[in-house]
N, C-alpha and C positions, 0 to 999 in steps of 0.2 A: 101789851094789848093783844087780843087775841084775834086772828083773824077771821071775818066770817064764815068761811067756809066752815071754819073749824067746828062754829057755833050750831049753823044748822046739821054737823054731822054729828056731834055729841046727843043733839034735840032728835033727831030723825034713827038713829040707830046704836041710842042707851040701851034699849030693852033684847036688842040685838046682838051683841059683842060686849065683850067684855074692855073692863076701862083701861091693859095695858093692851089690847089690840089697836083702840080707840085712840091713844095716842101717839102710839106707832106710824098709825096714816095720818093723822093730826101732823107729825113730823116728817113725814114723807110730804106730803100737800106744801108747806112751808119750803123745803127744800126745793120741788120743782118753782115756785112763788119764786125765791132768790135767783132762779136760773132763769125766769123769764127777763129779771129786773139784769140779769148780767153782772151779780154782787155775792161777793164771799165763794167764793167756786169751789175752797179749799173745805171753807164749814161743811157748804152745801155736797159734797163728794164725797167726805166721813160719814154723814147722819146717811145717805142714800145707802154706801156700802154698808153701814149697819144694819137699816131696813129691809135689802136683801137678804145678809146675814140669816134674822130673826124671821122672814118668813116663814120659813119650812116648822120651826116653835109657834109662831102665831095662827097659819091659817092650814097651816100639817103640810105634808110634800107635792099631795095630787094640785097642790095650787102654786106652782114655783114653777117658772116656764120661761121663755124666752125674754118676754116681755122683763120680767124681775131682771134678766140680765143686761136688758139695753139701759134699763134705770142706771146701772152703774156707771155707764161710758157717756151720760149725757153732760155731767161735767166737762168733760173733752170734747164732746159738740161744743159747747157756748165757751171755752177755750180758745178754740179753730174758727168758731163761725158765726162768732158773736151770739145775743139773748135769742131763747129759745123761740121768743114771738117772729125773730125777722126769718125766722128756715124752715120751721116745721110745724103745721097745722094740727099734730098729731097726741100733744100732749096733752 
């Protein structure tokens, strides 16, 4: 099943990006989802450090910053500190 989010970003910015950009954040989205729920930390912590990975190829380098790097360590937030909902307001 596909999650909504998912649905209205494929609807709202097809004509925009192309479809393995598209499912890139499609998989990134889904990843932060499991860290709110506090499930699969191990999936969720591969597909993230991929997503980083494949930035700098998807969106080019001037778009790779800090922020791409804290995505990697957020596995180890909800690790240490439980789901993302009960700490951080920010994702």
């Amino acid at each position: 099943m596909q999650e909504p989010i998912v649905i209205i970003l494929a609807c709202c910015f097809e004509v925009f990006i192309t479809e393995t950009t598209l499912c890139a954040l499609a998989i990134a989205c889904n990843d932060v989802r499991l860290l709110l729920l506090d499930t699969m930390i191990l999936t969720s912590r591969q597909c993230l450090n991929k997503f980083v990975a494949l930035t700098p190829d998807l969106y080019g380098t001037m778009h790779v910053s800090y922020n791409g790097h804290l995505l990697s360590h957020l596995p180890d937030t909800v690790h240490n500190w439980g789901p993302l909902w009960s700490h951080s307001p920010c994702v």
